[in-house]
VOGU-3710 file (C-alpha; in Angstrom, 3 decimals, decimal comma):
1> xxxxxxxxxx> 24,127/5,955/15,185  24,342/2,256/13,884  25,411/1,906/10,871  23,543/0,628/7,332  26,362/0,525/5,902  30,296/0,750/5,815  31,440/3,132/3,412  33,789/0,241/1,839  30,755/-1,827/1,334  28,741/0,679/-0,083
11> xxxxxxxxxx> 31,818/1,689/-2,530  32,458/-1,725/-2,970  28,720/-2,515/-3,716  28,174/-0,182/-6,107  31,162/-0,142/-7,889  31,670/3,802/-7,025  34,680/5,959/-6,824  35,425/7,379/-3,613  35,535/11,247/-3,538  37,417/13,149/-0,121
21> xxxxxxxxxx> 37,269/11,869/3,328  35,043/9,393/3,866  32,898/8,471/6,971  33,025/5,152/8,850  29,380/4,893/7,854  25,948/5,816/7,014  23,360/5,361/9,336  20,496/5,493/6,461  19,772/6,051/2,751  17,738/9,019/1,502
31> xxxxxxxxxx> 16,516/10,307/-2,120  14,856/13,794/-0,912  16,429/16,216/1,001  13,374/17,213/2,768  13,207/14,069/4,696  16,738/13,488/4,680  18,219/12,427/8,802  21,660/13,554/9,533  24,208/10,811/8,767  22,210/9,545/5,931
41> xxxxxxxxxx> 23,662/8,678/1,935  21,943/11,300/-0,263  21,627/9,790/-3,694  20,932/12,299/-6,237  18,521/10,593/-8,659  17,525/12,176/-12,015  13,656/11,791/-12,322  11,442/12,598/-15,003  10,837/16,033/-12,990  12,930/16,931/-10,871
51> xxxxxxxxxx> 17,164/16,056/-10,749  18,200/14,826/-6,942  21,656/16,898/-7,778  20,075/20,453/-8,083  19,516/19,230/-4,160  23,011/18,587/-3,016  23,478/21,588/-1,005  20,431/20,658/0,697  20,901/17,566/1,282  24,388/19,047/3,167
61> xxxxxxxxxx> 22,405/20,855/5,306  20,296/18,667/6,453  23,115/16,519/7,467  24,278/13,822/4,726  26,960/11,878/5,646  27,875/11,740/1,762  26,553/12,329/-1,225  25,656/9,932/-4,358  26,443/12,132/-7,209  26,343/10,641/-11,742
71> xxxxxxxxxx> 30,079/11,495/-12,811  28,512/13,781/-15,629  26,993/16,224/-12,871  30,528/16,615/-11,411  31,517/19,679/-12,763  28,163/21,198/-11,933  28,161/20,566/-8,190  31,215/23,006/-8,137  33,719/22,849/-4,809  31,370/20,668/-2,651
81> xxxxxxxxxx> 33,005/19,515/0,836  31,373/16,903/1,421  32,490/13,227/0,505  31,187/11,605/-2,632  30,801/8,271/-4,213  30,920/8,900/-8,087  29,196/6,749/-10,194  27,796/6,653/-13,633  24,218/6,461/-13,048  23,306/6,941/-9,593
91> xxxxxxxxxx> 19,467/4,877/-10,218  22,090/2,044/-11,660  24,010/2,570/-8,210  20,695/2,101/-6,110  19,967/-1,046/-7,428  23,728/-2,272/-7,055  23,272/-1,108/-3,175  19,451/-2,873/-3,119  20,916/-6,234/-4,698  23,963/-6,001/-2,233
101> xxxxxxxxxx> 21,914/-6,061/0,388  19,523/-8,663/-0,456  22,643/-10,993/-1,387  24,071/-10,153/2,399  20,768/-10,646/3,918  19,504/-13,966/6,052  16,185/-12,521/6,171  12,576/-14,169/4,870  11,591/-12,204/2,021  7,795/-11,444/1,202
111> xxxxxxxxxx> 6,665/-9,346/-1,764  3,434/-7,881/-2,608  0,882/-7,455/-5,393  -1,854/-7,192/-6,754  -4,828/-4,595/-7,988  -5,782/-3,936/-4,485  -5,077/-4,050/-0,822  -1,119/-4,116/-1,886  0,203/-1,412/0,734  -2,813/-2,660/3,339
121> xxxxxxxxxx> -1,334/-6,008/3,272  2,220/-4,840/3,351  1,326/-2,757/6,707  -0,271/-5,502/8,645  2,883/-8,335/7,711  4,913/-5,190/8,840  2,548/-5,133/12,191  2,565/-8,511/13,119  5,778/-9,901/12,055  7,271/-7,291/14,524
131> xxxxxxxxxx> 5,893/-9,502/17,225  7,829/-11,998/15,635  11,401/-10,709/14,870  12,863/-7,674/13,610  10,950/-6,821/10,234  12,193/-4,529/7,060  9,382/-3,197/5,128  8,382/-0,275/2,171  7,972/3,010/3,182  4,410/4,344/2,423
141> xxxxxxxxxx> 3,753/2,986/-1,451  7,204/2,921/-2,363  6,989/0,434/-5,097  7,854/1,280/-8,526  11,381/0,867/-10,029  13,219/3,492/-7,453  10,812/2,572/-4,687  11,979/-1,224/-4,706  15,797/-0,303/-5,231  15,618/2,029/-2,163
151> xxxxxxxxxx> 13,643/-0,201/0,090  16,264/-3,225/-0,630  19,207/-0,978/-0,174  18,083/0,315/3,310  17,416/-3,341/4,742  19,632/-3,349/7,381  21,737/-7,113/7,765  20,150/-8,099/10,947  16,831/-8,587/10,109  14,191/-11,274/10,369
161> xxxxxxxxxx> 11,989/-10,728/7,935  11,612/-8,205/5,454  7,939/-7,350/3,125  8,348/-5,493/0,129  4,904/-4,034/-2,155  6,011/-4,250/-5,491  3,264/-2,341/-7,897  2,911/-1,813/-11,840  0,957/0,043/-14,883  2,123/-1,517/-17,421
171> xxxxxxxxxx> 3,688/-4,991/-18,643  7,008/-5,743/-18,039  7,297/-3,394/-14,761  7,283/-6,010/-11,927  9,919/-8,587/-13,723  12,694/-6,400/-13,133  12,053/-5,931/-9,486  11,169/-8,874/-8,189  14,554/-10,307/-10,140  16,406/-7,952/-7,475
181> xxxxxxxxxx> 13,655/-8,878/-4,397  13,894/-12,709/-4,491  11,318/-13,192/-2,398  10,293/-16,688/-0,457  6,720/-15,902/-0,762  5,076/-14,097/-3,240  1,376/-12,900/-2,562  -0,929/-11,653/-5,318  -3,878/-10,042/-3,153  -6,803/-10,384/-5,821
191> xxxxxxxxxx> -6,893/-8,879/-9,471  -9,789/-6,105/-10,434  -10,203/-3,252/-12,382  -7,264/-1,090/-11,683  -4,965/0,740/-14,689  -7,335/-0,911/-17,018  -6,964/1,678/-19,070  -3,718/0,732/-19,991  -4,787/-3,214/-20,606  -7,478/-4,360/-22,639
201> xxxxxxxxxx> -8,499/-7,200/-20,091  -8,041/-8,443/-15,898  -6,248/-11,672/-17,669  -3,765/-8,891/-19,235  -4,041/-7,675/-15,847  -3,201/-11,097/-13,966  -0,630/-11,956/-16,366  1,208/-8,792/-15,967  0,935/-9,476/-12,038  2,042/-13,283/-12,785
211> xxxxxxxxxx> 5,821/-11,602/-13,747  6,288/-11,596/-9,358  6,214/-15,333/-9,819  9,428/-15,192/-11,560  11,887/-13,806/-8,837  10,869/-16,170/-6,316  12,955/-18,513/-4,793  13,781/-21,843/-5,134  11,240/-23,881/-2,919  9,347/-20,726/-2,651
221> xxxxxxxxxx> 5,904/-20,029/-2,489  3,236/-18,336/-4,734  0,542/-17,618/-2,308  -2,959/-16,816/-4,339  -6,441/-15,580/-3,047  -9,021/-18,808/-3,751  -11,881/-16,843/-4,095  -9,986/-14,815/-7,058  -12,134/-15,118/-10,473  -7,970/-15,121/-12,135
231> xxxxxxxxxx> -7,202/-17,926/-9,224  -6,681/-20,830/-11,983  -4,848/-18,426/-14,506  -2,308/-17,192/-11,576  -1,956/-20,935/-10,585  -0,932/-21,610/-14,043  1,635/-19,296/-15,040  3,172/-19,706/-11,383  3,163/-23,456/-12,191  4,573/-22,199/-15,597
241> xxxxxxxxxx> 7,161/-19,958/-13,604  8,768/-23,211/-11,915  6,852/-22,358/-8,678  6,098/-25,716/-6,990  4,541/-24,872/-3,913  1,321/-22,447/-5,278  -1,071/-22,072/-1,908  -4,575/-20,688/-1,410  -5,824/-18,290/0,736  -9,841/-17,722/0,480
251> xxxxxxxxxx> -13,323/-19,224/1,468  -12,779/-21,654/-1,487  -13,159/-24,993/0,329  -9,970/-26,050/-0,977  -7,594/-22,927/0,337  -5,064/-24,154/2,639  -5,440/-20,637/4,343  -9,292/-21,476/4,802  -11,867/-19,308/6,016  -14,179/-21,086/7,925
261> xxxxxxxxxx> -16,150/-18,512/10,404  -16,601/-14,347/9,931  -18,070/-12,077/11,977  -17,944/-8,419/11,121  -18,406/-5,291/13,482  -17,880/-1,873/13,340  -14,321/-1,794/14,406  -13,260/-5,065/14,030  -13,435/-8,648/12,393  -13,634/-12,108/14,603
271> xxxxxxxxxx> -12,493/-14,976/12,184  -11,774/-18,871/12,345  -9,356/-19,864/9,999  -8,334/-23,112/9,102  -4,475/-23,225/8,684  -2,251/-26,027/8,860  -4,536/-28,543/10,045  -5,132/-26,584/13,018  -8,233/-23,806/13,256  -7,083/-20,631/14,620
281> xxxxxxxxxx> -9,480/-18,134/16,359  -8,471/-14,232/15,432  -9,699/-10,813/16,428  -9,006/-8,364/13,205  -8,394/-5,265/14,757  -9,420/-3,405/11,185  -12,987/-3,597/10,091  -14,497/-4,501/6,703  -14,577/-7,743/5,071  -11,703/-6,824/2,676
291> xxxxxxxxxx> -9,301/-6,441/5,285  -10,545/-9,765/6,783  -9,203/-11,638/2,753  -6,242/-9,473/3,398  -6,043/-11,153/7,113  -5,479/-14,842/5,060  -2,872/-13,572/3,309  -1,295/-12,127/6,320  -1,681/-15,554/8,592  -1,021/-17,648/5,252
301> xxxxxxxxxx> 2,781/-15,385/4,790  3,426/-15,991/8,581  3,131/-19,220/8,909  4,957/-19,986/5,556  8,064/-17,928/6,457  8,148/-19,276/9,927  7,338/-16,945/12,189  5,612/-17,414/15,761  1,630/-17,650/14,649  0,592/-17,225/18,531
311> xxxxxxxxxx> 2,587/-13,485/18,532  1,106/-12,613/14,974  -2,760/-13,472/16,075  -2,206/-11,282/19,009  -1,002/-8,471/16,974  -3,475/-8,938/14,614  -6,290/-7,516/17,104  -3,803/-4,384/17,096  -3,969/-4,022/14,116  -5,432/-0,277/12,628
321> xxxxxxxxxx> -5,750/1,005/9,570  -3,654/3,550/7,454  -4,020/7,366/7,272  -6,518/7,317/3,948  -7,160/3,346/3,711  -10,245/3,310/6,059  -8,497/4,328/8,986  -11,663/6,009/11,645  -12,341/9,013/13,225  -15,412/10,361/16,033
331> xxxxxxxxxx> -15,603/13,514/15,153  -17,644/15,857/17,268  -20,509/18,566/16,564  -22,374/21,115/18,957  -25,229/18,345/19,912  -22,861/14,929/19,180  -20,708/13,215/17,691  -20,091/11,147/13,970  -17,569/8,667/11,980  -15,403/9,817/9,233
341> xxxxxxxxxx> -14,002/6,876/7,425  -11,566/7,901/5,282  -10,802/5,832/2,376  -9,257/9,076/0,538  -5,718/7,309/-0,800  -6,566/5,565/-3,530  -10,298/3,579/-5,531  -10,936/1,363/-8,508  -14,322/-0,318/-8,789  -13,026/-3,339/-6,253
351> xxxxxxxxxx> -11,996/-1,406/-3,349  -14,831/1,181/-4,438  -17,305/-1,933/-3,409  -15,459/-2,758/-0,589  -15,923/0,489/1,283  -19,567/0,620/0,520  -19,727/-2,074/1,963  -17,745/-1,049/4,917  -20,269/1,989/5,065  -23,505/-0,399/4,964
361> xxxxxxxxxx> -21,432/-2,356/7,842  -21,302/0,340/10,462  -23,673/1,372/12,661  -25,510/4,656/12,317  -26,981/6,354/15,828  -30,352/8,153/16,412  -31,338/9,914/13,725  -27,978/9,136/11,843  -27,571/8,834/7,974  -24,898/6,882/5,532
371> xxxxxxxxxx> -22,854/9,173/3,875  -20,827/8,362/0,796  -18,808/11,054/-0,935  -17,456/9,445/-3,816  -14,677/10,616/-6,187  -13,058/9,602/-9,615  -11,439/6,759/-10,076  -8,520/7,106/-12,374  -6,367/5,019/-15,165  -9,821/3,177/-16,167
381> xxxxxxxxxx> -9,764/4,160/-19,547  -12,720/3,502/-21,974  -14,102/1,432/-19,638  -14,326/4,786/-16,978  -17,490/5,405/-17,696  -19,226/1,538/-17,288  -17,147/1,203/-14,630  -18,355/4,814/-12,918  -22,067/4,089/-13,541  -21,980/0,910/-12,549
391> xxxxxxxxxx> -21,203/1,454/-8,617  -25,164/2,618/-8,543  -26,086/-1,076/-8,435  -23,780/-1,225/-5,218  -25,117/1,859/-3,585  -28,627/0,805/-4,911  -28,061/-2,711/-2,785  -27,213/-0,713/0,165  -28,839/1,651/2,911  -26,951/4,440/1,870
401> xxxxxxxxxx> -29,076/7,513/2,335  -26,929/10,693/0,666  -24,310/10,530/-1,866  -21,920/13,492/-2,631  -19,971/13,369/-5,906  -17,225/15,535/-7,681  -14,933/14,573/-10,747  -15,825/14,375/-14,555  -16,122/10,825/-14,156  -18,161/10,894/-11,047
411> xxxxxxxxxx> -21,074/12,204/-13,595  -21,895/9,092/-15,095  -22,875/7,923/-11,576  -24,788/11,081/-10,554  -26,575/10,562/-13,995  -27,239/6,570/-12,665  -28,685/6,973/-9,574  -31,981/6,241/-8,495  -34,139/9,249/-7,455  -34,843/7,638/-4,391
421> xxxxxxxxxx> -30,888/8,531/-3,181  -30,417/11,635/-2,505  -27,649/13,194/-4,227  -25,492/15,866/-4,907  -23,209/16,277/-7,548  -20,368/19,124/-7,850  -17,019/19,268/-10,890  -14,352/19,718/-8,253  -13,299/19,299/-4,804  -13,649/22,507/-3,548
431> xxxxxxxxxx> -17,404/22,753/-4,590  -18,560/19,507/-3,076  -16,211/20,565/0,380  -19,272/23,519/1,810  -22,053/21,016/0,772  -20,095/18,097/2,694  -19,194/20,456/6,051  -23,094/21,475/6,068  -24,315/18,204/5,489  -22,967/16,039/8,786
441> xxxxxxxxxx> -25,190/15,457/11,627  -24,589/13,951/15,046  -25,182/10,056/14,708  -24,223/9,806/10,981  -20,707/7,903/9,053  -19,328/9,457/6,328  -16,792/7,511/4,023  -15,250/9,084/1,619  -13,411/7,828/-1,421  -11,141/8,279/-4,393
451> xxxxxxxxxx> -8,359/7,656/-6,448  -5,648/9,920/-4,762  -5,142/11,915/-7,542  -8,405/13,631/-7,209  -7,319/15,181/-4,232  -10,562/14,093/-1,664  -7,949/14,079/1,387  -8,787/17,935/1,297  -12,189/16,908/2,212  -10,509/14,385/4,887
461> xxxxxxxxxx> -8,385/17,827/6,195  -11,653/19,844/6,040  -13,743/17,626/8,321  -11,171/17,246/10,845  -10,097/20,750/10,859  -13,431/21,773/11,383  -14,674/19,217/13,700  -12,926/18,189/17,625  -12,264/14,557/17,209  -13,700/12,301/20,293
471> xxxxxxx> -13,082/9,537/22,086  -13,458/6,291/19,826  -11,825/7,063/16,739  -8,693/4,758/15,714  -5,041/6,084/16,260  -2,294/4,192/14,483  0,122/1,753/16,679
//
C-alpha cells in the first residue's frame, strides 16, 4: 500500500491527539464506511443526518487503519481498539488535512464552476490531463464544503495536476473553499438558470460564482466562456478580485480559446480551435454542442497550466460521457435496435436546451421517432413554472415527435405544448415508466432528463434492464 499520509503528518496537520498504537500510514481517506478500503483514515463527520461516529465499528470492519473521532464522542465509542486521532471537530480536522496538503503540494491546481457542465468539465481535465502527468481530481460531485475538504486532503504529494469542482446554492458558499483550493486557473463554465430559486437574478447568480475568483493565485488565471451573456460582469469582479490574467474561451471573435470550425455528429464533435496563435484540429469524443464549449475550457486549462496539448487532443477523441450526463446506449428489441441517451443526473433550463438539442442532433433509423422524456427541474423557485413552460418553444423548434412527462412541475409544459406533439403526461415516475417501456421502437433515440432528485435514473435502470444492450453504445474509459 503507498502511503497518503504518515501518521505524524496527519497528527501534525491537524493538530490531533494521538490515541493507541499508531500505523506507519494510511493509504487513503474515507467519510462512509460503506466505501471505506482497508488501510484507509475513517473520519467520523457529524452531518445534518446522519453522525460518521455511530459508524466506527463499521468502519473497523471494513478495515480502517484509524479512526478520526470529535473528543466529545469519546466516551460514547466505548473500548474501541483501534488507533485514534482525537480532535475537536473532526469537519475542522478535514480541512486542516485538505489545506496541509495543498500547502505540501507542487501540483497545478484547476477549480471548477459554474451553473452547468461543472462535473462534465471536471471529468474530461481529469481524462486528458492523465495523458499528461499524474492528475488528482473530485470524486463524482463532491463539491460542497466536506466534498472540497476531502478531495484536498486525499491529493496525494506526487502529483501533476490536480482539478477540483467546487459548487454552491447560496452566497457566500464558494469563498470559503476556494480560500483552501488556491487554484492557478479558475474556470466559470457559463451561468443559467440553476438554484434560482434561491437568487432573485443570473447577475446574483454570477456574482455568487465570481467568489472562485478570490482564491486564485497570484499570476493566476480566471478563465471565462466569451459567448456567456454574464462574460463582462465575471470579467469585472475578477478584474475587481486582483485577477490580472482574465482569458476567454467561446466563438466570441475575441476569445483567446477561439472557436473557429464545428462539426457535430452523432457520437462525436470535429473542432478547429484557435489557441495560442496556433489552430488546433480536435476530434471530441462526446457529442452535443455543449460538450464541444466545455472542450474550450478543457484545451484553454491545458495549455494554461502547462501540460503537453498534443497528448490532451489525443485524449480528447477518448473522451465519453458520464453515467447520467448523456453518456449512450444501443439497446436492442425483438426486430432492432435504439439509443437511450441518458441525461438522468441532473437539468435546469440550460442543460434542458442542450440535450434537446443533442436529441434533434442524432440520427433516427427507418421508421424511428425522437423521444424526450422530460422531468422536473428543481431549486427554480417562482420562476419554476416560466421556466417549465417555456422549454415548449425548444421542443416546438425541434423534430421531436413524442414527449413523456412526470413531476408537478412538468405540468406547466404538458399544458404548453402544441397539439401537434404528441404527448403524455403522468405525476410520478413510476406511472410514466409502463408508458415509456411500451413506447420504444427499433430505429428510435430516447433522451431522458431531470434534475436528479426526481429520480428518472429508474427509468434509465428500467430500459436497460429490460432491453440487451448492442454493439455501439458508449462504455466509459
Amino acid at each position: 500500500m503507498s502511503l497518503l499520509w504518515t501518521s505524524e503528518e496527519l497528527i501534525a496537520a491537524m493538530d490531533g491527539r494521538p490515541v493507541g498504537a499508531m500505523p506507519g500510514g494510511i493509504g487513503g481517506i474515507s467519510i462512509d464506511s460503506r466505501t471505506l478500503r482497508p488501510g484507509d483514515a475513517f473520519f467520523a463527520i457529524k452531518g445534518e443526518a446522519m453522525d460518521g461516529h455511530d459508524f466506527a465499528t463499521a468502519a473497523i470492519k471494513a478495515g480502517a487503519a484509524l479512526l478520526v473521532v470529535a473528543q466529545g464522542k469519546l466516551p460514547a465509542l466505548g473500548r474501541l481498539t483501534v488507533p485514534m486521532i482525537v480532535v475537536p471537530d473532526v469537519l475542522v480536522a478535514l480541512e486542516k488535512a485538505g489545506m496541509a496538503a495543498r500547502a505540501r503540494s507542487k501540483a497545478k491546481i484547476i477549480a471548477v464552476t459554474g451553473s452547468v457542465g461543472k462535473t462534465t468539465t471536471k471529468e474530461a481535465l481529469r481524462h486528458v490531463l492523465s495523458a499528461a502527468g499524474k492528475v488528482h481530481a473530485s470524486d463524482k460531485s463532491f463539491n460542497n464544503h466536506w466534498g472540497v475538504p476531502l478531495t484536498l486532503a486525499r491529493m496525494p504529494a506526487d502529483c501533476d495536476y490536480a482539478v477540483f469542482e467546487i459548487g454552491m446554492n447560496h452566497p457566500g458558499e464558494i469563498r470559503p473553499l476556494v480560500k483552501m483550493v488556491r487554484p492557478h486557473v479558475a474556470i466559470v463554465t457559463l451561468i443559467a438558470a440553476a438554484h434560482l430559486g434561491f437568487f432573485n437574478s443570473l447577475d446574483e447568480i454570477a456574482r455568487a460564482k465570481a467568489e472562485i475568483f478570490e482564491g486564485i493565485e497570484p499570476n493566476g488565471y480566471a478563465l471565462l466562456n466569451r459567448d456567456d451573456g454574464r462574460w463582462k460582469l465575471l470579467e469585472r469582479l475578477a478584474r475587481d478580485a486582483g485577477v490580472k490574467n482574465v482569458v476567454g474561451f467561446g466563438e466570441n471573435a475575441r476569445a483567446q480559446v477561439r472557436l473557429t470550425k464545428c462539426e457535430l455528429a452523432a457520437d462525436h464533435s470535429l473542432i478547429s480551435v484557435k489557441i495560442g496563435g496556433k489552430e488546433i484540429e480536435a476530434r471530441v469524443g462526446a457529442p452535443g454542442r455543449h460538450f464541444v464549449q466545455n472542450a474550450l475550457a478543457v484545451l484553454g486549462a491545458a495549455r494554461l497550466v502547462g501540460a503537453d496539448l498534443k497528448a490532451v487532443v489525443a485524449a480528447l477523441a477518448e473522451l465519453v460521457p458520464e453515467t447520467g450526463r448523456g453518456r449512450q446506449h444501443r439497446l436492442g428489441t425483438e426486430s432492432g435496435a435504439f439509443t437511450l441517451i441518458d441525461e438522468s443526473y441532473n437539468a435546469n433550463p440550460a442543460s434542458m436546451k442542450a440535450a434537446i438539442e443533442l436529441l434533434e442532433a442524432t440520427p433516427v433509423t427507418a421508421e424511428g421517432r425522437r423521444i424526450a422524456v422530460l422531468g422536473d427541474m428543481l431549486e427554480l423557485g417562482s420562476h419554476s413554472a416560466k421556466l417549465h413552460a417555456g422549454l415548449a418553444r425548444v421542443i416546438s423548434e425541434t423534430h421531436t415527435d413524442i414527449v413523456l412527462m412526470a413531476g408537478p412541475q412538468m405540468k406547466n409544459l404538458a399544458d404548453t405544448l402544441p397539439g401537434d406533439i404528441r404527448k403524455e403526461y403522468r405525476p410520478s415516475v413510476d406511472d410514466l415508466k409502463p408508458i415509456l417501456l411500451d413506447a420504444v421502437r427499433p430505429g428510435d433515440v430516447v433522451m431522458v432528463k431531470s434534475s436528479k432528485g426526481i429520480g428518472f435514473s429508474k427509468l434509465v435502470e428500467a430500459l436497460l434492464n429490460r432491453f440487451p444492450a448492442q454493439a455501439g453504445g458508449q462504455k466509459p474509459t
